[in-house]
N, CA, C and O of each residue as an XYZ file, in Angstrom:
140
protein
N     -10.115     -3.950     11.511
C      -9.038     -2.967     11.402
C      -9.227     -2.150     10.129
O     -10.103     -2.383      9.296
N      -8.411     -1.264     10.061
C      -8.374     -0.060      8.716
C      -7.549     -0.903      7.609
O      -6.809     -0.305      6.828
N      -7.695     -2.299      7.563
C      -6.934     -2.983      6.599
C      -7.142     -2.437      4.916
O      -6.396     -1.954      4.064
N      -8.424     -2.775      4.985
C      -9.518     -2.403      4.176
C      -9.069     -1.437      3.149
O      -8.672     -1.574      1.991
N      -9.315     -0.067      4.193
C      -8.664      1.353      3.415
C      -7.776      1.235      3.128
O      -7.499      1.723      2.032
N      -6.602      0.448      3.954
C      -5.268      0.407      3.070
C      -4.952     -0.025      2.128
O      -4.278      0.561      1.280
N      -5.544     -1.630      2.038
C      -6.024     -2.382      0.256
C      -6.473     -1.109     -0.520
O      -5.750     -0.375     -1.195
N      -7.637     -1.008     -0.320
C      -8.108      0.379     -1.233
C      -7.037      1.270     -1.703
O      -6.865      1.390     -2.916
N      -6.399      1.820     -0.977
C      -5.319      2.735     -1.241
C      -4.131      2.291     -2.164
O      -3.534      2.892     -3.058
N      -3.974      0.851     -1.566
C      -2.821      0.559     -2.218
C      -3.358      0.212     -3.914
O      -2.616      0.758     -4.730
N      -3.973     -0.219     -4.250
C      -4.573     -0.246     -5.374
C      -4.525      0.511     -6.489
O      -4.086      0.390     -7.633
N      -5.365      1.713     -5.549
C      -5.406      2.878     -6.120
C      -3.960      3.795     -7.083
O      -3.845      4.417     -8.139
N      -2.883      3.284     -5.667
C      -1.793      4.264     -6.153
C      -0.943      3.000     -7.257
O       0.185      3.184     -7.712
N      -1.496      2.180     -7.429
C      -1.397      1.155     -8.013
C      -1.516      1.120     -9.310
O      -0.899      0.456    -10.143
N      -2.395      1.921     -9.427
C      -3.329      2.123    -11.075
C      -2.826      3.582    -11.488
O      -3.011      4.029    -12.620
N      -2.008      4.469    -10.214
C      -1.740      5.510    -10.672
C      -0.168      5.188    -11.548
O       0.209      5.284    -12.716
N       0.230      4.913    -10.701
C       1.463      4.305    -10.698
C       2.133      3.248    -12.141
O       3.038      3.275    -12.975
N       1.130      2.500    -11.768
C       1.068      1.164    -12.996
C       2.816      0.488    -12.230
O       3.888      0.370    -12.824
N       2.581      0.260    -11.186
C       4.104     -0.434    -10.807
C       3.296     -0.825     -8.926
O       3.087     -0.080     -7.968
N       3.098     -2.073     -9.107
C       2.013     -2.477     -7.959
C       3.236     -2.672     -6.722
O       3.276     -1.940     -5.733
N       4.112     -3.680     -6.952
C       4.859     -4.222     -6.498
C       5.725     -3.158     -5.575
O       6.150     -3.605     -4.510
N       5.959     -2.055     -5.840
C       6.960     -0.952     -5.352
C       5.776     -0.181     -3.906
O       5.915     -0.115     -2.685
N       4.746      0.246     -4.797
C       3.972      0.317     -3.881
C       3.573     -0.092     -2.551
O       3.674      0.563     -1.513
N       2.944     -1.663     -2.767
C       3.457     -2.871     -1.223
C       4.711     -2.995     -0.766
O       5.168     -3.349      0.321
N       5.185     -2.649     -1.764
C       6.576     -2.700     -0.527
C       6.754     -1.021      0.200
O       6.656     -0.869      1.417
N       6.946     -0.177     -0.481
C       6.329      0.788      0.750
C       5.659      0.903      1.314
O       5.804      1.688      2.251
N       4.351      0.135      1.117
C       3.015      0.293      2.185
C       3.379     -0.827      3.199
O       2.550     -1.013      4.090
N       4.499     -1.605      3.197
C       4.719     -2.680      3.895
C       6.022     -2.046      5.159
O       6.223     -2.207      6.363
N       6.670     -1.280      4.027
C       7.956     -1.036      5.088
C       6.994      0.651      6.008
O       7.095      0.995      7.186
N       6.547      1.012      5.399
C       5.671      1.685      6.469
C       4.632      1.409      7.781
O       4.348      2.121      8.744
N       4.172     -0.023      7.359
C       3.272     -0.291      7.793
C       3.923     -1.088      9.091
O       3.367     -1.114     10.190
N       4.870     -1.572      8.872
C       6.172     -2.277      9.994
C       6.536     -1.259     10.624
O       6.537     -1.482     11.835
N       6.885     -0.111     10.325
C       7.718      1.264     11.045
C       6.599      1.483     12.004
O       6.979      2.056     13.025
N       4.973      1.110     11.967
C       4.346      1.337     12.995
C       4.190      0.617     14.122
O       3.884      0.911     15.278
N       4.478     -0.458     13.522
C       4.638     -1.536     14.190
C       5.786     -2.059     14.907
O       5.709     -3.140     15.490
């Protein structure tokens, strides 16, 4: 799956960010809305 890229991504906006935790949780409540 595109898991991968999404780790990658989340990371990324991770380091932009410097606040990891807020991040997964939007990449989580998004990632459910597709689901």
């Amino acid at each position: 799956m595109m898991w991968r890229l999404v780790r990658s991504r989340i990371l990324m906006m991770a380091q932009k960010r410097k606040n990891i935790w807020r991040v997964i949780l939007e990449h989580y409540l998004s990632f459910s809305a597709l689901v």
